[in-house]
C-alpha positions in Angstrom: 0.0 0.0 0.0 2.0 3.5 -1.2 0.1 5.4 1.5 -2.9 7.6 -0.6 -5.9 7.2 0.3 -9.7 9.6 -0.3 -11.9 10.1 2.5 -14.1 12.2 1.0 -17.5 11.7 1.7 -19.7 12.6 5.2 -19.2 10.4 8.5 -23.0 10.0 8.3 -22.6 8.5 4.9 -19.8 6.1 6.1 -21.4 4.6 9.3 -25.3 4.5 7.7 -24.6 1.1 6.3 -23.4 0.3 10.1 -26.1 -0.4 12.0 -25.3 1.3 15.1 -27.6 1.0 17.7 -27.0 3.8 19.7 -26.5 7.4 18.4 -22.5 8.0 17.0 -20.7 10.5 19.6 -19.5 12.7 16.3 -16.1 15.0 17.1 -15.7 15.8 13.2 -18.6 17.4 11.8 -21.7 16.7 9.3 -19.7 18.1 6.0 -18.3 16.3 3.9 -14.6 14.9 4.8 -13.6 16.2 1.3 -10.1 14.6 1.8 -9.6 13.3 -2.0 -5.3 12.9 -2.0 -4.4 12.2 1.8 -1.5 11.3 2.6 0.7 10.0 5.5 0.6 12.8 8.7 -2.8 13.5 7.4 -5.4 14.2 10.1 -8.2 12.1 9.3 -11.8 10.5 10.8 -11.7 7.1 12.4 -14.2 5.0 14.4 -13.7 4.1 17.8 -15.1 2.2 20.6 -15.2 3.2 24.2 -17.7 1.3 26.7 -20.3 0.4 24.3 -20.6 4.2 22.0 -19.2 4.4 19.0 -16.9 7.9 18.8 -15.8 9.5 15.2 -12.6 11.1 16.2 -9.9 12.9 13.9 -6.6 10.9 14.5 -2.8 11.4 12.5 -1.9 9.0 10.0 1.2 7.2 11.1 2.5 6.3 14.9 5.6 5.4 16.4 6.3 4.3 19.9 8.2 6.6 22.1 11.2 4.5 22.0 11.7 4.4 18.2 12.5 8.7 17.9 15.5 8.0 15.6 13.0 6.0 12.7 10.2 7.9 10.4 6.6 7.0 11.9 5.1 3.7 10.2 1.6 4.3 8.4 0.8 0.7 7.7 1.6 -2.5 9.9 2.0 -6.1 8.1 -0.4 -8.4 9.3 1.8 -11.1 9.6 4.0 -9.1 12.3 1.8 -6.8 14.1 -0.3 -9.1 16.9 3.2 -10.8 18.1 6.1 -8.2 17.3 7.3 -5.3 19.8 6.6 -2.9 17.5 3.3 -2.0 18.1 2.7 -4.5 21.4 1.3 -1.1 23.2 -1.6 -0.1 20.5 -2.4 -3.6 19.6 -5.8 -3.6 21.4 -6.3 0.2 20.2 -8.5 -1.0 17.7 -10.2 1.4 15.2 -11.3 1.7 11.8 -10.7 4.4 8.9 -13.5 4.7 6.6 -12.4 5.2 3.3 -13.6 6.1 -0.5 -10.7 4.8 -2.3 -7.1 4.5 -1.7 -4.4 4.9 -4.8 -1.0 2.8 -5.6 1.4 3.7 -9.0 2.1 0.8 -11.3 5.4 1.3 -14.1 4.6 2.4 -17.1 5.6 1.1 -20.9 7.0 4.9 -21.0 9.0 4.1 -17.7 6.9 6.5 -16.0 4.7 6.0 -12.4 0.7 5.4 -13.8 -1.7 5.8 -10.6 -4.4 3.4 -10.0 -7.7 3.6 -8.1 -9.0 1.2 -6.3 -12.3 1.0 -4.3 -15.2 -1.6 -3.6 -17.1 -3.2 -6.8 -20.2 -1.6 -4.9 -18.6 2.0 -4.9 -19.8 1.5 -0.7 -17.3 2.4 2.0 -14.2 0.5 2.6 -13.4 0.0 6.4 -10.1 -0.6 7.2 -8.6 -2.2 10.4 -6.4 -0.1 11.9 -4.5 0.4 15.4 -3.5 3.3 16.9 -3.2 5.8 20.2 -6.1 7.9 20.5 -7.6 10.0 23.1 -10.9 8.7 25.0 -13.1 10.2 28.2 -10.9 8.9 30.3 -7.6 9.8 28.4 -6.1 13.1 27.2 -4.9 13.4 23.7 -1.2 13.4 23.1 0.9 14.8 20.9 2.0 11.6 19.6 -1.3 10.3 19.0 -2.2 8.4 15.6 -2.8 5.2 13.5 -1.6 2.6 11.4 -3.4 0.9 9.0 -2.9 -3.0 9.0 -2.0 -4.7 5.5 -2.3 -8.0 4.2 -0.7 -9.5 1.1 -2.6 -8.9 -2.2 -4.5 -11.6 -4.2 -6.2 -12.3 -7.5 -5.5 -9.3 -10.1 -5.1 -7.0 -7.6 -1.6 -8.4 -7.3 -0.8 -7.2 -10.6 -1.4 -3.6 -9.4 0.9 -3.8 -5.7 1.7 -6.9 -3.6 -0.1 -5.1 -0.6 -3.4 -4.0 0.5 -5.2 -2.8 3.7 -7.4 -5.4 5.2 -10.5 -4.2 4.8 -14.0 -5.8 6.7 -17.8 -6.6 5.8 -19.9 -4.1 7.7 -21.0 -6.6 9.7 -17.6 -7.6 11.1 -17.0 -3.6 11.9 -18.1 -4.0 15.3 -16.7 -6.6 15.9 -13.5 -5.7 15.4 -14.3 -2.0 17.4 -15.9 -3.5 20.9 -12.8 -3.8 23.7 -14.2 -6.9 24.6 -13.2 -9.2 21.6 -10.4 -11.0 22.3 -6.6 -10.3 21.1 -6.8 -13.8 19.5 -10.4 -13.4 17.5 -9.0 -10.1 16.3 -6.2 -11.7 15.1 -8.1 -14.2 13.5 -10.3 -11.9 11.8 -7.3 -10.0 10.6 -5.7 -13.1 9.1 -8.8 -14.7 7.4 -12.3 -12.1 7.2 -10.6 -9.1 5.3 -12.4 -8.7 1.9 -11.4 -10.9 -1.0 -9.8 -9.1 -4.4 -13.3 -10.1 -5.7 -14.9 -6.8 -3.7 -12.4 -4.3 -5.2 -12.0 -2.6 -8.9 -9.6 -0.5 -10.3 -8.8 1.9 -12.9 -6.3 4.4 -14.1 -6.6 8.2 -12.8 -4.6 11.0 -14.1 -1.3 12.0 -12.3 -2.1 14.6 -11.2 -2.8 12.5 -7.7 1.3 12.7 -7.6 1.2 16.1 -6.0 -0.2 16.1 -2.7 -1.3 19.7 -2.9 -3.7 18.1 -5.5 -7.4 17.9 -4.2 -10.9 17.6 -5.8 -13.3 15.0 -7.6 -11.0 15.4 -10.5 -8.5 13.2 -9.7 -11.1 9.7 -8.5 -12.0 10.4 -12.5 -11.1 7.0 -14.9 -8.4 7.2 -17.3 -7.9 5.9 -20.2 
């Protein structure tokens, strides 16, 4: 995963297909996200569980532990690695999700150029990635080294053909699941390892690239390509 991603639509529209039973505890706003080129150190919205309310909170892209100042902050974590390595042993039950539009990698051209690819669900519905990070709650402060990581899995099927990594991304009905405290370090890892969305839920296309430049924004660059 080359760390791009669109969040671009409203935190309404994300968690509608949620069935949340109790009314979302909403920190970022009503508008739309309009996020359509973020990238890593990105402030962005995530779901969160505390007790049994759901919280949409604005969180960093990328964490570190406060041991590892002399390395850049990771923004993904392999699945293979993350539930057993020392890495992130102090967020790995800090689960959340980022709810996402799209998210971009760059495949080599014939012209030996970098073509960008979009990729999204078949459905065009939200894509919920599992994630871990540091965030604030009720009971605890926000700190200034707050933020995520989102955890990837290797690629399958023709997505391969476009990078050899993707987020692992759940059903709606597996997102609270993976949110409530209560589930077990082991089911989550199990759910990591075999419930993440098949290459069958995704497509892709070409988009123009002009998604290179990070100061890029707007429904222009989510267009198709030829």
């Amino acid at each position: 995963m080359c760390g791009r991603l669109s969040q671009y639509r409203g935190i309404h529209d994300f968690v509608a297909v949620l069935s949340i039973p109790d009314a979302l505890i909403n920190h970022v706003g009503d508008a739309p996200l309009a996020h359509y080129n973020a990238a890593p150190t990105t402030s962005l919205a995530i779901l969160h569980q505390h007790e049994q309310q759901i919280y949409a909170d604005t969180l960093r892209w990328g964490w570190r532990p406060h041991w590892a100042k002399d390395r850049a902050a990771p923004i993904n974590a392999r699945v293979e690695k993350v539930a057993h390595g020392p890495f992130f042993r102090a967020i790995w039950k800090q689960r959340l999700i980022v709810p996402v539009d799209n998210w971009f990698e760059w495949v080599d051209a014939e012209d030996k150029t970098r073509q960008p690819w979009l990729i999204r669900r078949a459905d065009h519905g939200p894509v919920f990635c599992a994630a871990i990070g540091q965030f604030p709650t009720p009971e605890k402060p926000a700190r200034d080294d707050d933020g995520f990581v989102i955890i990837t899995a290797d690629s399958a099927g023709g997505m391969i053909d476009i990078h050899d990594r993707r987020p692992v991304v759940f059903r709606a009905d597996l997102v609270r699941e993976w949110l409530d405290p209560a589930t077990p370090a082991e089911r989550a890892e199990q759910m990591l390892l075999f419930e993440g969305e098949s290459s069958e839920a995704f497509e892709w296309h070409k988009v123009g690239k002009a998604v290179g430049n990070v100061r890029n924004q707007g429904p222009s660059l989510i267009i198709p390509q030829p």
